[in-house]
C-alpha positions as CSV (number, residue, x, y, z in Angstrom):
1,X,16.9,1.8,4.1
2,X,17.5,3.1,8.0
3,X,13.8,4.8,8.0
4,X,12.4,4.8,11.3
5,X,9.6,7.0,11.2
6,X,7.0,5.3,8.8
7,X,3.3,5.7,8.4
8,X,1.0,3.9,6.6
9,X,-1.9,5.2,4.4
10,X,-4.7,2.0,4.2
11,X,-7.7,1.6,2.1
12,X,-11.1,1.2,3.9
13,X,-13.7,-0.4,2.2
14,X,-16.4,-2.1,3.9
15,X,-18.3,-5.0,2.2
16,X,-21.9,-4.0,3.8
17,X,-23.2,-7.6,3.4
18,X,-20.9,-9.1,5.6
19,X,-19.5,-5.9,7.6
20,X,-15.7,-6.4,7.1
21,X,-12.5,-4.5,6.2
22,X,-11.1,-6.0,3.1
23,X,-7.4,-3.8,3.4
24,X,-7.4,-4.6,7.1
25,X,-5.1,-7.7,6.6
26,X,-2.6,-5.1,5.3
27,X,-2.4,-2.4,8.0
28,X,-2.2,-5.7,10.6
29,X,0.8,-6.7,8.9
30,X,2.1,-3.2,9.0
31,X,1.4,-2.3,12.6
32,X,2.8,-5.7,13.5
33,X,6.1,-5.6,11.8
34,X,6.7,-2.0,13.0
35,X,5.6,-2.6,16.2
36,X,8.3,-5.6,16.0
37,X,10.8,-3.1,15.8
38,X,9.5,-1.0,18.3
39,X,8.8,1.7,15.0
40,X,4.6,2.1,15.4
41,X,3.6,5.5,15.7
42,X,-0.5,5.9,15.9
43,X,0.3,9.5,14.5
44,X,1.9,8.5,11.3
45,X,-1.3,5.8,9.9
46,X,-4.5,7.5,8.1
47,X,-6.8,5.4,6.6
48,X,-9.6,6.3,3.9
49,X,-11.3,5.9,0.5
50,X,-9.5,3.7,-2.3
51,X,-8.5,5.8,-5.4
52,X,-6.4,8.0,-6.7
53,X,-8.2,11.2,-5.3
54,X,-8.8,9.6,-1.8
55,X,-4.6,9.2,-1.9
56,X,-4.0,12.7,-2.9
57,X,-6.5,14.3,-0.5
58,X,-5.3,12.6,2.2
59,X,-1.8,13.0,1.4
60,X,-2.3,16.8,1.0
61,X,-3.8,16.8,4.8
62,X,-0.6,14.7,6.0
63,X,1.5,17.5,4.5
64,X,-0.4,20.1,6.1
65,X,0.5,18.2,9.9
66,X,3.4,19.3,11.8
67,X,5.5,16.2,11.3
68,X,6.1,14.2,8.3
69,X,7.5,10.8,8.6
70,X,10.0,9.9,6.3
71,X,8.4,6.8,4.3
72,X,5.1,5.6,3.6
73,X,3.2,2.3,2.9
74,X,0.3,2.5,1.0
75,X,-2.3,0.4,0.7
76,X,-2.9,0.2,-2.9
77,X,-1.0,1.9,-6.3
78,X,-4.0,3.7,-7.1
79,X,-3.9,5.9,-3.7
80,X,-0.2,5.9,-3.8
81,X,-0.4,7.6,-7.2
82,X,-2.4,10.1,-6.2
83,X,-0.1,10.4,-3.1
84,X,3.2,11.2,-5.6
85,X,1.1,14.1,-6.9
86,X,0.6,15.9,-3.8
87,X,3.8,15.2,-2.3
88,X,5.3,16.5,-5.6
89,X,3.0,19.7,-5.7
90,X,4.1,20.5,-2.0
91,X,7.3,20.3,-3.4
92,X,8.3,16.9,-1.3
93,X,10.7,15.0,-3.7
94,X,10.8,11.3,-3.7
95,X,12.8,9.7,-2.8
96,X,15.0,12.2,-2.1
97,X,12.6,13.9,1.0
98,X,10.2,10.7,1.5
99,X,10.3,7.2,0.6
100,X,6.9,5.4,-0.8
101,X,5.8,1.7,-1.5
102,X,2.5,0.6,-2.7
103,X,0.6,-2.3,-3.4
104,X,-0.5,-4.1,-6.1
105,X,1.7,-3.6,-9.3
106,X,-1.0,-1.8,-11.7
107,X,0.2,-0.6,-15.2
108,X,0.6,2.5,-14.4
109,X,3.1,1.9,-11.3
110,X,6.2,1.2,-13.4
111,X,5.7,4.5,-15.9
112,X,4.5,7.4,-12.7
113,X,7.2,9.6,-11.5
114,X,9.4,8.3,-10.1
115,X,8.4,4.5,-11.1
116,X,6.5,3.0,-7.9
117,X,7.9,0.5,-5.5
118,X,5.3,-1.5,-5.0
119,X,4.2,-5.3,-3.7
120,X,2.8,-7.2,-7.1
121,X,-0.1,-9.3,-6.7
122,X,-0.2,-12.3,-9.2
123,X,-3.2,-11.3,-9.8
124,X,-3.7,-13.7,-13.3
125,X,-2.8,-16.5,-11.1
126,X,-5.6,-15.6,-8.8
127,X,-8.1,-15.9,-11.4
128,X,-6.9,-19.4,-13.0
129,X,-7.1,-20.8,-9.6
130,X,-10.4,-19.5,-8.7
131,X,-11.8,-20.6,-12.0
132,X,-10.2,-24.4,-10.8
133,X,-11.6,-24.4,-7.5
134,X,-14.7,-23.2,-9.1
135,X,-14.9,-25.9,-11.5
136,X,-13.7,-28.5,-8.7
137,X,-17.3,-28.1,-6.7
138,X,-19.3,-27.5,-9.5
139,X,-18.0,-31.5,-10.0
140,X,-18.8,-32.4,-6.4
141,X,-15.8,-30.9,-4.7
142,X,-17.8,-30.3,-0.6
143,X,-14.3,-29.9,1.1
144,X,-13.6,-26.0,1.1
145,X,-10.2,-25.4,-0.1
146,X,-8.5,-22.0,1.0
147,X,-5.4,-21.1,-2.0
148,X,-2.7,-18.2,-0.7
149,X,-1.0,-17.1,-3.7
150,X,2.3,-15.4,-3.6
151,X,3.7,-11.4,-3.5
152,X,6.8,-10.4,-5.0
153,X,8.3,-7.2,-3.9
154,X,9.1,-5.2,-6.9
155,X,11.6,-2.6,-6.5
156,X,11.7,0.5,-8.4
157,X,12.7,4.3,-8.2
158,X,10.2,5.4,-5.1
159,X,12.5,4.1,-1.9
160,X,15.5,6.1,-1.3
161,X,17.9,5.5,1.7
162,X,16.6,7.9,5.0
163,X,19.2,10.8,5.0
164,X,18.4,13.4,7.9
165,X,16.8,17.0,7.5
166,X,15.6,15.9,4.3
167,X,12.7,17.8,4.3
């Protein structure tokens, strides 16, 4: 949609037991493809909490910087959400002004204002197949198996197409 200023808002959760960042497959992939296209600005990514409040508050701080970018990535629905709510309390309409995609698909994506772009996760699929591979070494199965399920983008009303002095 011609955006080329485009930040990224990641969840950071750390499992203590074994030390790791569980979103930080995400915000690879983002810094990757827009450092692809020559697009990565350190400025524009923030990361932070998991929930609806964590997206909110740190969307309100954004909005407080000097410079907004013009879309946003976010790590999961739930933050992006809350995101909408500040953006639309500072008066920042999307997609008109800003463009945002989350990640996930939850319920409530399709029926907030404007309906959520978002990347679904099948996430009933990755149940069923855990269950399998569950059952599979209970049986005797040693050999590790490792299962990538598929994403689907799901477009809605929360991209619009980059216009100039939006905001």
């Amino acid at each position: 949609k011609n955006h080329t200023k485009i930040g990224f808002i990641g969840v950071k959760e750390v499992r203590e037991s074994k030390k790791i960042d569980l979103a930080e497959s995400r915000y690879k992939l983002v810094k990757q493809f827009l450092d692809e296209k020559g697009l990565y600005e350190e400025k524009f990514i923030h990361h932070g909490g998991r929930t609806y409040h964590d997206g909110y508050r740190i969307m309100k701080h954004i909005i407080d910087t000097d410079e907004l970018p013009s879309a946003f990535f976010i790590g999961n629905d739930s933050m992006c959400i809350g995101a909408l709510t500040a953006l639309y309390e500072a008066g920042i309409r999307v997609p008109e002004h800003m463009s945002i995609v989350g990640y996930n698909d939850i319920t409530n994506a399709e029926f907030s204002l404007p309906p959520l772009t978002t990347v679904k996760v099948y996430t009933e699929l990755m149940g069923e197949k855990a269950y399998e591979l569950l059952i599979d070494r209970i049986k005797g199965r040693d050999i590790p198996l490792k299962l990538i399920t598929p994403t689907k983008l799901v477009i809605r009303n929360s991209v619009g197409k980059y216009q100039e002095e939006t905001l």
